[in-house]
C-alpha positions, 0 to 999 in steps of 0.5 A: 771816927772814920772819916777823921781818920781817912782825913789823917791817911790822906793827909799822910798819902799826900805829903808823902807823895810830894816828900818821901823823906818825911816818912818819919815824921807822918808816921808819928802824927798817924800814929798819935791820931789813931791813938785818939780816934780810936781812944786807944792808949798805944799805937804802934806800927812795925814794918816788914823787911822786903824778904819778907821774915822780920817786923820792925818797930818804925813808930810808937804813940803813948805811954809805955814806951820803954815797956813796948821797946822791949821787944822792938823786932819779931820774926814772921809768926812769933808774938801778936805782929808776927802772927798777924802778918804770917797769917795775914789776919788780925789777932787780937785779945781782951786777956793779955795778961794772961795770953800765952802770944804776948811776948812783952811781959813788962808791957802786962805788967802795966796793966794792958788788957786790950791787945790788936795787931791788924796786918797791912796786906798787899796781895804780893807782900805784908808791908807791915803791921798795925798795933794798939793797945789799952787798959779797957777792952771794952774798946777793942770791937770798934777799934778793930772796925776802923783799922779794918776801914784804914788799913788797906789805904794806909798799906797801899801808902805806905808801899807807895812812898817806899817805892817812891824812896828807892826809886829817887835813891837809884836815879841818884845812884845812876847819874853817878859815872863811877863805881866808887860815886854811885856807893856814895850817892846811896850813902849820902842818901841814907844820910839824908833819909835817917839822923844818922851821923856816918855811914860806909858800904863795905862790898863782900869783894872790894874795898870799903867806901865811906861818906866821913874816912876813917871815922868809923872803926874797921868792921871785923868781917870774919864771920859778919852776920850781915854779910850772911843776910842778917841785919844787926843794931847794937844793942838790940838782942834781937838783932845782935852782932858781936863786933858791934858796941853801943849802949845795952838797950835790953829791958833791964837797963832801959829805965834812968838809962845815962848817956854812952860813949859810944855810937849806935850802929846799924848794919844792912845786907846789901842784896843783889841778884839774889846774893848779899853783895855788901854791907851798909852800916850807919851810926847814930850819935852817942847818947841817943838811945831812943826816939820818938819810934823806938830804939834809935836807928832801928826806926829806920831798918825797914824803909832803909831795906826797902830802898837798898834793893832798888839800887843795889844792882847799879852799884855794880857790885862784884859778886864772888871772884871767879875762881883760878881754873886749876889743872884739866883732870887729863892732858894728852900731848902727841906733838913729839913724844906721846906723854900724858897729865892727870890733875897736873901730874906726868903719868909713865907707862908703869902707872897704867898697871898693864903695858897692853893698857897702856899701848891700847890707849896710845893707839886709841889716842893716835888714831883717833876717828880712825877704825881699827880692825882686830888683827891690828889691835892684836898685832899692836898689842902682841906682836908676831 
């Protein structure tokens, strides 16, 4: 089986490196593979975002689907790929139904016994992690062993063709002579990259740029969870927002779900500098509830991040307005007659509670770099 299997990831690794775009489509063919080399009932792979706090399910093989998908996003140390990708270690069980770090309690409902999360490591980054599951544990020893044996190649691709993603995506962004064509160029590439029908990018400071005007229904920013760093799909508990709509893609209505009328969407922190400069959101045809990968658009969370951040800097985005200075805590006029402003405001004498303060501060302020001797602060002050 190993060597199947290395044949699978460098087939994978190759395509990839000639067409990145095709990422989708090899994750399903790996994922299917690995599910009958290891005679697993389940494959499924969740990427990392680049922050380095979430996994995303980018790709699913088997039986079960809507009960995998009932969980389609953990954070960093929640359920078995989280926890494999905090400790950077696999995790596995041959009890599932009764292991308290399972989170997916329809999928224990089936009947999965056998549980393993193996982490893609890299030294600087987790890129994702590897999941397969099944109804006899007594496969769970040799299926550990060969991703043992594929997974730091498969890692090492994977970073690979995302990289390779960005960086067509920003050569694409710079040829582009103005600001309002760079945003395009980034948004017709996440066109060609996803199914998804329409996308616009909505900066933090400026105005919006579409690929399709005035199809998309106007964002309510106020309070925008994207625009805190967050990413949101309609529909997806784990990720939710209250201005988006879609079809309600949580467990209880999975199963016999009809058509929606209306789009799903997907919106993306756009990340520069270390702040969130905007927002990218993309909608996916109604009626479209799910893929071959999971909930439709949520596919494409992670490799969408991924290469976000290499061309977010040359959108050249605006980061926060510089603020309108307001006025200088203390003015001083001595051209004519000695007046003087605190935050905008004319002081007269009688503010400074005392003349002698008052006088004091005008001889400092008018003599300045000038020694004054005590007879002439004394005779300034009291005179005769």
């Amino acid at each position: 089986m190993p060597t199947d299997m290395l044949k699978t990831v460098s087939w994978a690794t190759d395509v990839l490196s000639r067409d990145p775009r095709q990422l989708f489509h090899v994750v399903r063919v790996l994922l299917s593979d690995l599910r009958r080399a290891t005679g697993m009932d389940v494959a499924e792979l969740y990427l990392a975002d680049p922050q380095q706090t979430r996994l995303l399910l980018s790709g699913h093989s088997g039986q079960g689907g809507e009960a995998f998908f009932e969980r389609s996003v953990f954070a960093f140390g929640e359920g078995f790929p989280g926890l494999a990708a905090q400790r950077r270690e696999v995790v596995e069980t041959a009890e599932l139904g009764s292991d308290g770090r399972f989170l997916r309690a329809q999928v224990q409902a089936l009947g999965y016994r056998g549980f393993v999360s193996c982490p893609l490591l890299l030294p600087h980054a987790v890129v994702g992690v590897l999941n397969l599951a099944t109804r006899d544990p007594a496969r769970l020893e040799a299926a550990r062993e060969n991703l043992a044996f594929c997974a730091p190649l498969l890692a090492t691709s994977l970073y690979a063709v995302m990289t390779s993603l960005g960086e067509r995506t920003l050569a694409r962004v710079q040829q582009a002579r103005t600001p309002r064509g760079r945003a395009l160029a980034l948004l017709e590439d996440t066109l060609d990259a996803t199914s998804a029908l329409r996308a616009t990018l909505r900066p933090r400071h400026g105005e919006p740029v579409e690929t399709h005007p005035e199809q998309m229904s106007p964002c309510q920013a106020a309070g925008c969870p994207a625009l805190q760093g967050q990413v949101c799909v309609s529909g997806l508990p784990e990720l939710p927002c209250a201005n988006l709509t879609g079809a309600n893609l949580t467990g209880a209505s999975l199963t016999g779900a009809g058509l929606t009328g209306e789009p799903h969407t997907v919106c993306l922190p756009l990340w520069s500098g270390g702040e969130v400069r905007g927002v990218t959101s993309l909608q996916f045809a109604a009626g479209l509830q799910f893929a071959a990968g999971g909930p439709v658009g949520s596919g494409a969370v992670a490799p969408l991040l991924w290469v976000s951040r290499f061309a977010a800097g040359a959108l050249e985005l605006p980061s926060a307005p510089a603020e309108v200075p307001g006025h200088p805590w203390l003015e001083i006029e001595t051209l004519g007659a000695f007046r003087v402003r605190r935050e905008g405001e004319w002081l007269a004498p009688r503010d400074f509670k005392r003349r002698q303060a008052y006088e004091l501060f005008k001889l400092l302020v008018t003599r300045w770099g000038r020694p004054l001797h005590a007879d002439e602060l004394c005779e300034a002050l009291w005179p005769g």
